[in-house]
GUDOVEX-108778 format. One line per field, with one value per atom (N, C-alpha, C, O): residue in one letter; x, y, z. Coordinates in Angstrom, 3 decimals. Atoms other than C-alpha are relative to their C-alpha. Layout:
BEGIN
aa = [A, ...]
u = [X, ...]
v = [Y, ...]
w = [Z, ...]
# end
This chain:
BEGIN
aa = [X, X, X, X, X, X, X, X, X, X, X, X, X, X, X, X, X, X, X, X, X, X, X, X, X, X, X, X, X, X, X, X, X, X, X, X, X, X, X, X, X, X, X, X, X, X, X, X, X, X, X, X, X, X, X, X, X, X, X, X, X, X, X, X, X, X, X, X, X, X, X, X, X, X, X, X, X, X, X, X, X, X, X, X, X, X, X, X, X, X, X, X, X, X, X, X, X, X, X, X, X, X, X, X, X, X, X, X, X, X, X, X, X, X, X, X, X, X, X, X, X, X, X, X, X, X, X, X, X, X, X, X, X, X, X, X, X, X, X, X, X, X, X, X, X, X, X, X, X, X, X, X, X, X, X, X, X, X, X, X, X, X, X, X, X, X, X, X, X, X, X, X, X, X, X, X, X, X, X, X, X, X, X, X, X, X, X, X, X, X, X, X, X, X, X, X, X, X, X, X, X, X, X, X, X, X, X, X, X, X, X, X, X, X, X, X, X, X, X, X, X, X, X, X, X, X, X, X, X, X, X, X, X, X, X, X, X, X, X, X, X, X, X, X, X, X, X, X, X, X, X, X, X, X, X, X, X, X, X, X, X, X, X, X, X, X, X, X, X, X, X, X, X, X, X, X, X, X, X, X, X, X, X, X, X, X, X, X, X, X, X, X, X, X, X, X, X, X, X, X, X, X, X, X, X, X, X, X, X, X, X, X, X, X, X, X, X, X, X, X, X, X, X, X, X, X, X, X, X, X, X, X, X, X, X, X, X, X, X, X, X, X, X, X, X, X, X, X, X, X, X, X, X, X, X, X, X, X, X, X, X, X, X, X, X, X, X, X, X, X, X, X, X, X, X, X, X, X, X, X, X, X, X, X, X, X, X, X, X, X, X, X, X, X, X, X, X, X, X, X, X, X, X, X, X, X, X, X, X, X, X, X, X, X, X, X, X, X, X, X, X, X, X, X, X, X, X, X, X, X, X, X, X, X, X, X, X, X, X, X, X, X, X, X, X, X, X, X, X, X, X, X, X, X, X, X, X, X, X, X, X, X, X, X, X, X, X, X, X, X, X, X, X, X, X, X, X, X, X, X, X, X, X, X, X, X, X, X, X, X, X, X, X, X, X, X, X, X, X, X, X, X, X, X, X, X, X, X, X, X, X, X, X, X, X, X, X, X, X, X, X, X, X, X, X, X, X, X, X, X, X, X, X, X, X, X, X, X, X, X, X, X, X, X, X, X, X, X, X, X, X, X, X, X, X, X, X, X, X, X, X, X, X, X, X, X, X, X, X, X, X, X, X, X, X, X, X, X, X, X, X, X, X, X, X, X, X, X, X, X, X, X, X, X, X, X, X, X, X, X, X, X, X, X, X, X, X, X, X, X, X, X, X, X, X, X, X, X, X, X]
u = [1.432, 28.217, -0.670, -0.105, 0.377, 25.767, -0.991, -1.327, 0.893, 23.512, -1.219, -1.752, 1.715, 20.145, 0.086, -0.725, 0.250, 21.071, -0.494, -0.128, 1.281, 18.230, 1.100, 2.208, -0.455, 19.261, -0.662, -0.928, 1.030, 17.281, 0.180, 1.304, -0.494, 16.855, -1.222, -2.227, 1.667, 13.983, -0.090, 0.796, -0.117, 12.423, -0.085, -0.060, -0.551, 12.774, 1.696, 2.022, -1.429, 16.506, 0.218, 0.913, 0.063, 16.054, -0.412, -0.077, 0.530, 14.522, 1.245, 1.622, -1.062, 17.310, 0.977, 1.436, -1.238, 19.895, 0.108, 1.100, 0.327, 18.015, 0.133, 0.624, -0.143, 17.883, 1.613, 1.564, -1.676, 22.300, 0.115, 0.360, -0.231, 22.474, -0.406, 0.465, 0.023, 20.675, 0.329, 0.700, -1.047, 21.947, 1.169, 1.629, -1.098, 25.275, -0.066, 0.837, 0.421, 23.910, 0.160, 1.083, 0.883, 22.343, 1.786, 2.266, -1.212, 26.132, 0.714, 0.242, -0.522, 27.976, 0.155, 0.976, 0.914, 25.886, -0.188, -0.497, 0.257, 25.684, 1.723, 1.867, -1.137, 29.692, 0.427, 1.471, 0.230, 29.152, 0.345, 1.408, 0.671, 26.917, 1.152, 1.756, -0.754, 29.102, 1.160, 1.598, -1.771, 32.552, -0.519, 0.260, -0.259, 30.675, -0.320, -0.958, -0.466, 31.230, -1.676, -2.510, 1.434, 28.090, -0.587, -1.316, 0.284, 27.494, -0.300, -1.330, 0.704, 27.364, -1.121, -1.460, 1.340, 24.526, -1.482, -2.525, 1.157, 21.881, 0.246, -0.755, -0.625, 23.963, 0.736, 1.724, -1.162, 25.661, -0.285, -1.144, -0.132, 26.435, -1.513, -2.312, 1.403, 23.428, 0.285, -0.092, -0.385, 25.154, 1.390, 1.405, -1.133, 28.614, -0.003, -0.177, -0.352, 29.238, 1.272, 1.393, -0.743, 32.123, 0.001, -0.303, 0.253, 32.143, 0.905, 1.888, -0.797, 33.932, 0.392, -0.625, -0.007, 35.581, -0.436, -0.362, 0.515, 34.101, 0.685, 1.120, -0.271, 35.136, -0.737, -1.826, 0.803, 33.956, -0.261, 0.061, 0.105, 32.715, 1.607, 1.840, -0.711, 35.862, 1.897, 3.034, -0.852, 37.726, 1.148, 1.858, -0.512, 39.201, -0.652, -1.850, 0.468, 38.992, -0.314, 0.555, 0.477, 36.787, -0.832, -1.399, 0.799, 35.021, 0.587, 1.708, -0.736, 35.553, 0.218, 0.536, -0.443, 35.961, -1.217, -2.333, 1.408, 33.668, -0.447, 0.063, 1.588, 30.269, -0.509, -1.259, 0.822, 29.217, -1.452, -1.563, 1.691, 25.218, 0.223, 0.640, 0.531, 24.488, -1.405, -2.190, 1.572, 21.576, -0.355, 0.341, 0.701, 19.494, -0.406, -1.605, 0.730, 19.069, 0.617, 1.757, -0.858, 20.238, 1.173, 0.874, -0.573, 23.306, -0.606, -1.656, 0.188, 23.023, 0.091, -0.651, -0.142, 24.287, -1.173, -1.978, 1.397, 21.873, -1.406, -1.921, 1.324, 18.871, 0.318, -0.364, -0.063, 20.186, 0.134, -0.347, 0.067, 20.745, -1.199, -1.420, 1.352, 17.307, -0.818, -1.635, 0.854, 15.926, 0.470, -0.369, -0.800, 18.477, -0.911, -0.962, 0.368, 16.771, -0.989, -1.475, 1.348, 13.339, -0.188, -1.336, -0.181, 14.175, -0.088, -0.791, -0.554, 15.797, -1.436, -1.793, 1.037, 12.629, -0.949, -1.311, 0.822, 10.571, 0.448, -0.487, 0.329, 12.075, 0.526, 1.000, -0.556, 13.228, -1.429, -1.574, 1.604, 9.245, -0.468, -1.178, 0.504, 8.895, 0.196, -0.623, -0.406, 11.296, -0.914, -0.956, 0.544, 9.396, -1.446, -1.694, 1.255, 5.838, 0.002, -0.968, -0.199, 7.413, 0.165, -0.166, -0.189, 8.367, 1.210, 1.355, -1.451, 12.190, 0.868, 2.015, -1.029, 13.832, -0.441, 0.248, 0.150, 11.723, 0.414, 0.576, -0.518, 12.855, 2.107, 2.867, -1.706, 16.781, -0.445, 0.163, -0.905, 16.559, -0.979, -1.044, 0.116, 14.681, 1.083, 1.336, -1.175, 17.554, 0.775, 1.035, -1.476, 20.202, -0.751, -0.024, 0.222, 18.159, 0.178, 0.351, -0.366, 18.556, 1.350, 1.760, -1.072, 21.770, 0.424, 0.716, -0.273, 22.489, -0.406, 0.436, -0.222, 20.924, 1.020, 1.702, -1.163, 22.813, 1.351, 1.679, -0.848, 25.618, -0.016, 0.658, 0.509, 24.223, 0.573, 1.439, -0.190, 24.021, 1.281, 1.638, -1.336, 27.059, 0.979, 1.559, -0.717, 28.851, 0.151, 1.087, 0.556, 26.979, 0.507, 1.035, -0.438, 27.903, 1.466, 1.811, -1.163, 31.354, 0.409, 1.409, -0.184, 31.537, -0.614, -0.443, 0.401, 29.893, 0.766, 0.819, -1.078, 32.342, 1.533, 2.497, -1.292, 35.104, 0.287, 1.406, 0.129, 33.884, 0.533, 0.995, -0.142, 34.665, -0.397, -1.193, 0.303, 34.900, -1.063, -1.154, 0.660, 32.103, 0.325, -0.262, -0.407, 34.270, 0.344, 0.235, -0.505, 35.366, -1.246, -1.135, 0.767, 31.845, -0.597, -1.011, -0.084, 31.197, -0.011, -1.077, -0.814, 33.659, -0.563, -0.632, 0.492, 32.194, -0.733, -0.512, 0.936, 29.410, 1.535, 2.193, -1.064, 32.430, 0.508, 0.417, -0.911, 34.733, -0.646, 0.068, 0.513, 32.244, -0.204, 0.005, 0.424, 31.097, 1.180, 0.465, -1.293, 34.345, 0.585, 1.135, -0.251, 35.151, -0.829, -0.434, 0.787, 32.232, -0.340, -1.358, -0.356, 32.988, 1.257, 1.439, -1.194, 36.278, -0.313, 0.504, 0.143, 35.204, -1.058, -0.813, 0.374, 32.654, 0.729, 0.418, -0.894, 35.167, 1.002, 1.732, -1.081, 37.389, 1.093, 1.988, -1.160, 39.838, 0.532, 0.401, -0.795, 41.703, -0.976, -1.930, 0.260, 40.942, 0.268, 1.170, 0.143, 40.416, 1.101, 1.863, -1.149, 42.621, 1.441, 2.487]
v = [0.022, -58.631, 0.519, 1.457, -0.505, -58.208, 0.964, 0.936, -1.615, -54.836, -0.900, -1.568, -0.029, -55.749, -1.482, -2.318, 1.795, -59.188, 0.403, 1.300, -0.094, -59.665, -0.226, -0.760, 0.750, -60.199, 0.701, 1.903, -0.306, -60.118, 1.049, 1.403, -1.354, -57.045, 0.251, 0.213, -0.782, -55.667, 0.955, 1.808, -1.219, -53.301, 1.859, 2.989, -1.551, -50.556, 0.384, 1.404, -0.349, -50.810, 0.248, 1.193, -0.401, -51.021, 1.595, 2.088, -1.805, -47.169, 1.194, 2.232, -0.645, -46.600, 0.389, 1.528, 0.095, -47.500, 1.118, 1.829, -0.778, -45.464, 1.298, 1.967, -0.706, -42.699, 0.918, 2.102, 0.013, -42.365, 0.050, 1.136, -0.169, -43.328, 1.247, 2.094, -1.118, -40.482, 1.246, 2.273, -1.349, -37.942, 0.057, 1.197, -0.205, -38.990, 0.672, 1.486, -0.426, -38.020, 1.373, 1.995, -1.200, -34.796, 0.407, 0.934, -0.781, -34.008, -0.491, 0.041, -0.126, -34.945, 1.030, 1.873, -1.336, -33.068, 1.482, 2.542, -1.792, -30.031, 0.404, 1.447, -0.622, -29.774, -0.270, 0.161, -0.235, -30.319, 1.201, 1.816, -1.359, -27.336, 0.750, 1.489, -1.495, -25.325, 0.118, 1.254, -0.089, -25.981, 1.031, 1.757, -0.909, -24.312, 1.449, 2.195, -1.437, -21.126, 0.502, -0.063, -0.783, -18.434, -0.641, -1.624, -0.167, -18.480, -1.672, -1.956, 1.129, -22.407, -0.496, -1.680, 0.685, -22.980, 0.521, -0.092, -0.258, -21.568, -0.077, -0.221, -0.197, -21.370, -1.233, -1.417, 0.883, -24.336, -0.544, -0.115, 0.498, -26.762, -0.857, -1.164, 0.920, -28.742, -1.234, -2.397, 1.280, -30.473, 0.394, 1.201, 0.049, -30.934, -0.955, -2.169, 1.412, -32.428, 0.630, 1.691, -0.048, -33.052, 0.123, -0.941, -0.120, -31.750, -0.140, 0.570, 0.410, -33.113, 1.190, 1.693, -0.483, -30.688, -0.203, -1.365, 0.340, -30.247, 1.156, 2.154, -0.769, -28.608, 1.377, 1.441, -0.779, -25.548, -0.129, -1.091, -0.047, -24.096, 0.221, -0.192, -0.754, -22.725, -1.204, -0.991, 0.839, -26.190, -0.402, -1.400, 0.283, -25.267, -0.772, -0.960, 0.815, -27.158, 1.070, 1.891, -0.687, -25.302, -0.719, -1.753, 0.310, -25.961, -0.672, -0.403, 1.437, -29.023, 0.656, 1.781, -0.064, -29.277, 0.117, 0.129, -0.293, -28.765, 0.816, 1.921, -0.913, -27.275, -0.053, -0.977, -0.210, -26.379, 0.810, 1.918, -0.560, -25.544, 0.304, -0.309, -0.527, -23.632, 0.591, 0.892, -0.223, -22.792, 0.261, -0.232, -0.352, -21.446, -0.848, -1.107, 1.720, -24.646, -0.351, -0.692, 0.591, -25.678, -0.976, -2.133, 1.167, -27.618, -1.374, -1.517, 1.510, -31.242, -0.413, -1.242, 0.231, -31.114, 0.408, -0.096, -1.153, -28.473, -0.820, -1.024, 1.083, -30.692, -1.266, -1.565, 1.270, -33.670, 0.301, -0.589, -0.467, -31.928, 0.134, -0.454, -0.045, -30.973, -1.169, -1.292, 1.141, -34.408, -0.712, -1.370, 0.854, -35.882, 0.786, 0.139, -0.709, -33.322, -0.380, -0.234, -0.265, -34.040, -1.594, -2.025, 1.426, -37.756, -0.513, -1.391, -0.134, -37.107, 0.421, -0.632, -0.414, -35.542, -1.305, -1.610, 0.363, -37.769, -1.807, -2.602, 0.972, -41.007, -0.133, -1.246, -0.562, -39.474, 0.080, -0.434, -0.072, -38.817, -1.597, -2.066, 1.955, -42.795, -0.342, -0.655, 0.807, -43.726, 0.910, 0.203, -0.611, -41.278, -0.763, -1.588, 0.579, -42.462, -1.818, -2.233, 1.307, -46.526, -0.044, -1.033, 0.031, -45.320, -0.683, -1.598, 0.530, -46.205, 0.503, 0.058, -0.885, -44.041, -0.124, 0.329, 0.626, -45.602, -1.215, -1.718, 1.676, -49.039, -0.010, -0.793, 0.075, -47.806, 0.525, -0.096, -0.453, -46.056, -1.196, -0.804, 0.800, -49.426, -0.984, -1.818, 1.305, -51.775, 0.914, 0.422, -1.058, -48.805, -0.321, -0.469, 0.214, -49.440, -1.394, -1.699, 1.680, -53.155, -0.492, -1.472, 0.246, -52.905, 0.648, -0.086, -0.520, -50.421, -0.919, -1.376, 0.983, -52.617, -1.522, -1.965, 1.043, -55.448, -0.014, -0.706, -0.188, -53.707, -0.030, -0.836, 0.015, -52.758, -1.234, -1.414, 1.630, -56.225, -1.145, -1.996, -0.130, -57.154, 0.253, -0.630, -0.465, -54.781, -0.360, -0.746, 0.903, -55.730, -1.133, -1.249, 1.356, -59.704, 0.500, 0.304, 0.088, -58.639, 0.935, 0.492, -0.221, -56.367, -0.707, -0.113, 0.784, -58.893, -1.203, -1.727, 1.143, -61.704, 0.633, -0.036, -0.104, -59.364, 0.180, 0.357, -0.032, -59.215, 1.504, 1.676, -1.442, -55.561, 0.139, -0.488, -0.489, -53.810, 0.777, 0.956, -0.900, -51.545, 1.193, 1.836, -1.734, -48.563, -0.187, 0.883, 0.425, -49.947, 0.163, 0.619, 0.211, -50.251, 1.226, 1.630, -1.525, -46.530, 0.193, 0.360, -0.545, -45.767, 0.016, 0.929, 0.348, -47.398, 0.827, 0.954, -0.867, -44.809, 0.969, 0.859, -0.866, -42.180, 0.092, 0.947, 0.056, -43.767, -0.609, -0.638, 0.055, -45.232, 1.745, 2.241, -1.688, -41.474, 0.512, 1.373, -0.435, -40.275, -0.785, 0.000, 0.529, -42.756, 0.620, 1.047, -0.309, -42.046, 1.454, 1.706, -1.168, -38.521, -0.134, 0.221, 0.066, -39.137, -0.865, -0.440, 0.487, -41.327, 0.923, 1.105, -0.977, -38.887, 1.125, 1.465, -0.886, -36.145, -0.197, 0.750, 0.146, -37.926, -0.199, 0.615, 0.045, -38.681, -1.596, -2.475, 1.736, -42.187, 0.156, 0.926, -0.032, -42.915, 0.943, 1.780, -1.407, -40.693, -0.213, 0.666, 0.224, -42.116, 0.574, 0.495]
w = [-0.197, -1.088, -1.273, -1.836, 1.005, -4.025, 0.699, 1.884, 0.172, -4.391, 0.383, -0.503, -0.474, -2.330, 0.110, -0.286, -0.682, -0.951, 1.234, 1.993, -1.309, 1.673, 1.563, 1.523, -1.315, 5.558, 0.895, 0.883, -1.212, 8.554, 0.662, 1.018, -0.743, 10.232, 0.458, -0.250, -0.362, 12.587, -0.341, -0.288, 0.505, 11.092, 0.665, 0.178, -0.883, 14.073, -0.898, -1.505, -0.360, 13.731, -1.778, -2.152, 1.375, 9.644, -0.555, -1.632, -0.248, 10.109, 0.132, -0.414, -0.810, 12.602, -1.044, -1.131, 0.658, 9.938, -0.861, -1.020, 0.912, 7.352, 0.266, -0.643, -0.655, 9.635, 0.191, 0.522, -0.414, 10.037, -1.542, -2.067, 1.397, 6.291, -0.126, 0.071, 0.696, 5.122, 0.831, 0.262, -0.624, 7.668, -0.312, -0.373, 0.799, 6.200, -1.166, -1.356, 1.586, 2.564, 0.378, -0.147, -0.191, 4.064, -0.164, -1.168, -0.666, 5.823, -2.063, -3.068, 1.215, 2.536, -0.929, -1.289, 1.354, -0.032, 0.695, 0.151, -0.726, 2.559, -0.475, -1.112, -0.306, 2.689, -2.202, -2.691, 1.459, -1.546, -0.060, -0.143, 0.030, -1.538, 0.312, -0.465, -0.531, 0.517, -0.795, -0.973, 0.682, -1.418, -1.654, -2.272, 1.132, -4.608, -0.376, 0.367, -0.059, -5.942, -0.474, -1.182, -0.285, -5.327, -1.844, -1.976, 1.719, -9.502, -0.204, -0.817, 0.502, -9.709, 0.955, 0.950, -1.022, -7.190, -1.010, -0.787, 0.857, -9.663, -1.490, -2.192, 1.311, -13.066, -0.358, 0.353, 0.457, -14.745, -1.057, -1.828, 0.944, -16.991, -0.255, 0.630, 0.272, -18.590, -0.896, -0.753, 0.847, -21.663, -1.164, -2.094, 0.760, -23.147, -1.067, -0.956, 1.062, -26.661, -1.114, -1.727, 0.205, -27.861, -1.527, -2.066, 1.266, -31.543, -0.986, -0.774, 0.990, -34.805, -0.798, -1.276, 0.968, -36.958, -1.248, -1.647, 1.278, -40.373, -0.738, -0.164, 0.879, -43.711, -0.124, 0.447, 0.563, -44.941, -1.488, -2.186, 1.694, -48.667, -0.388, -1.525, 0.225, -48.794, -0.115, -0.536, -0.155, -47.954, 1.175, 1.297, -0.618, -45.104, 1.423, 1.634, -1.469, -41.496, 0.864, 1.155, -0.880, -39.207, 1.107, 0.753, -1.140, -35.781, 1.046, 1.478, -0.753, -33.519, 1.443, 1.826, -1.634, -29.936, 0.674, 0.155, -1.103, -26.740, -0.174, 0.014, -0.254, -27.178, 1.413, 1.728, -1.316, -23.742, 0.002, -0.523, -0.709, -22.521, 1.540, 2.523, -1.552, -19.683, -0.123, -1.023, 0.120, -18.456, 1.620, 2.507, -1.634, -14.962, 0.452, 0.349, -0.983, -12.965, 0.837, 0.519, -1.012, -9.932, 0.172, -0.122, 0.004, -9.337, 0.238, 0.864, 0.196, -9.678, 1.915, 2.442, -1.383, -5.659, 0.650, 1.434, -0.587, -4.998, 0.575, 1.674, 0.330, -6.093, 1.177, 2.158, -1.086, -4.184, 1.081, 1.782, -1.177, -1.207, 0.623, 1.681, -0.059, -1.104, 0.163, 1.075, -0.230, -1.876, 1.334, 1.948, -0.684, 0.621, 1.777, 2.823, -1.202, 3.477, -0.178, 0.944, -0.097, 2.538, 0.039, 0.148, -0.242, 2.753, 1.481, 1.982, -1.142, 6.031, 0.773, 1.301, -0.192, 7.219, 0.208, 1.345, 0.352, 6.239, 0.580, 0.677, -0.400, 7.543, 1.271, 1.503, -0.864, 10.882, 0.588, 1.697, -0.032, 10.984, 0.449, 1.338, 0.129, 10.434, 1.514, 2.378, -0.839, 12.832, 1.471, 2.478, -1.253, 15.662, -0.172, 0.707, 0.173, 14.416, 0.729, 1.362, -0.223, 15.088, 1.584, 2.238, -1.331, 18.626, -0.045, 0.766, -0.266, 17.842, 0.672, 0.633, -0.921, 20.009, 1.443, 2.358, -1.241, 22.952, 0.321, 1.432, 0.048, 21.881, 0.481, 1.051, -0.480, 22.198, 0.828, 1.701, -1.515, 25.158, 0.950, 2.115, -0.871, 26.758, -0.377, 0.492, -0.139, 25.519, 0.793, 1.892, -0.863, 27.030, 1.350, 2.332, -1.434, 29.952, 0.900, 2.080, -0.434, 30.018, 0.054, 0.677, -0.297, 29.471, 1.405, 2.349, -1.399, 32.377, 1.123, 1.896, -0.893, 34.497, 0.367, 1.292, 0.628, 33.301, 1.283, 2.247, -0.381, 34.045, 1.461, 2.101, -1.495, 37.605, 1.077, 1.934, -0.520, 38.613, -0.409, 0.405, 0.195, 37.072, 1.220, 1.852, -0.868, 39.423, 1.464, 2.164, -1.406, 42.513, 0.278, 1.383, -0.391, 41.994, 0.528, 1.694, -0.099, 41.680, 1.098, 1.662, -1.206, 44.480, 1.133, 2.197, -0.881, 46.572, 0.227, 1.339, -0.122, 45.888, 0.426, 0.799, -0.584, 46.720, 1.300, 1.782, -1.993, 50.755, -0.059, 1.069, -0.589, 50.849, 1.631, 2.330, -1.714, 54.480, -0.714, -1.928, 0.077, 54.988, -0.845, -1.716, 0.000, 54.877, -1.824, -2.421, 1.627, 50.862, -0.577, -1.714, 0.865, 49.868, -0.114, -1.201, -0.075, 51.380, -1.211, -1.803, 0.870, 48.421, -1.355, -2.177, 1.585, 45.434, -0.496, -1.701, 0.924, 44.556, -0.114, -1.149, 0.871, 44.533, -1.209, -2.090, 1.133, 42.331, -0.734, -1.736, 1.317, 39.940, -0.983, -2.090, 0.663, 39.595, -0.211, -0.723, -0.218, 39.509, -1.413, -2.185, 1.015, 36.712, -1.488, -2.573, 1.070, 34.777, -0.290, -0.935, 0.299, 34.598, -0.523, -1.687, 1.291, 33.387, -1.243, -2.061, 0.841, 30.777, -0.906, -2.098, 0.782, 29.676, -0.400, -1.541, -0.011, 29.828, -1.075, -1.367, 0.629, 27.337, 1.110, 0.881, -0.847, 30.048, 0.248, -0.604, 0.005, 31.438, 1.196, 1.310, -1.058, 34.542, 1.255, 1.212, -0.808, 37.505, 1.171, 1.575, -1.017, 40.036, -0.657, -0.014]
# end
């Protein structure tokens, strides 16, 4: 895929996406942050150059090698962490302002029903006795507690 090839997307769910993306960033750049040591979160590097030995008056070879800069400035993580939260913020804001979190929980609702009716046909084509159909709220609930639970099935 090339970098910023177009494709259709509504733009609730284009929010949504944006929304997960940059909470990934946030989580990333947080577990950054945390891996560095107290001294590089305000103190670091700014600019390395790699330097040529040169002669002296004297003829001999002196200098050469890495010149390091430091300097009082936030890590490079630091900074992005920050932008990455204030991003997060800010299009987390969007997606509440668009009313996208009423739009998923009415598809979750269309699906549940879905499902609903779903269930119904198919317990209706299986002629259940009375006393069987009793049963069904149980062991759906009963299921769907083990499945929330992390579990197999409950039977």
């Amino acid at each position: 895929m090339t970098y910023g090839l177009p494709r259709e997307v509504d733009p609730g769910q284009a929010l949504l996406e944006e929304v997960h993306r940059t909470a990934g960033h946030v989580a990333w750049l947080g577990m950054r942050v945390a891996e560095l040591e107290e001294s590089e979160l305000v103190w670091g590097v700014v600019e390395e150059t790699d330097k040529p030995p040169s002669y002296g008056d004297d003829g001999e070879l002196r200098g050469g090698g890495l010149e390091t800069k430091r300097k009082a400035v936030p890590h490079a993580y630091v900074t992005l962490y920050g932008q990455e939260r204030d991003r997060l913020a800010r299009v987390a804001k969007a997606a509440i302002d668009a009313g996208v979190s009423e739009r998923v929980v009415a598809v979750y609702e269309q699906v549940a029903t879905a499902y609903v009716q779903v269930l119904e046909r198919v317990l209706d084509r299986l002629e259940l006795s009375e006393a069987q159909r009793r049963q069904v709220p149980e062991v759906v609930q009963g299921e769907l507690r083990a499945i929330a639970g992390g579990q197999g099935s409950a039977a």
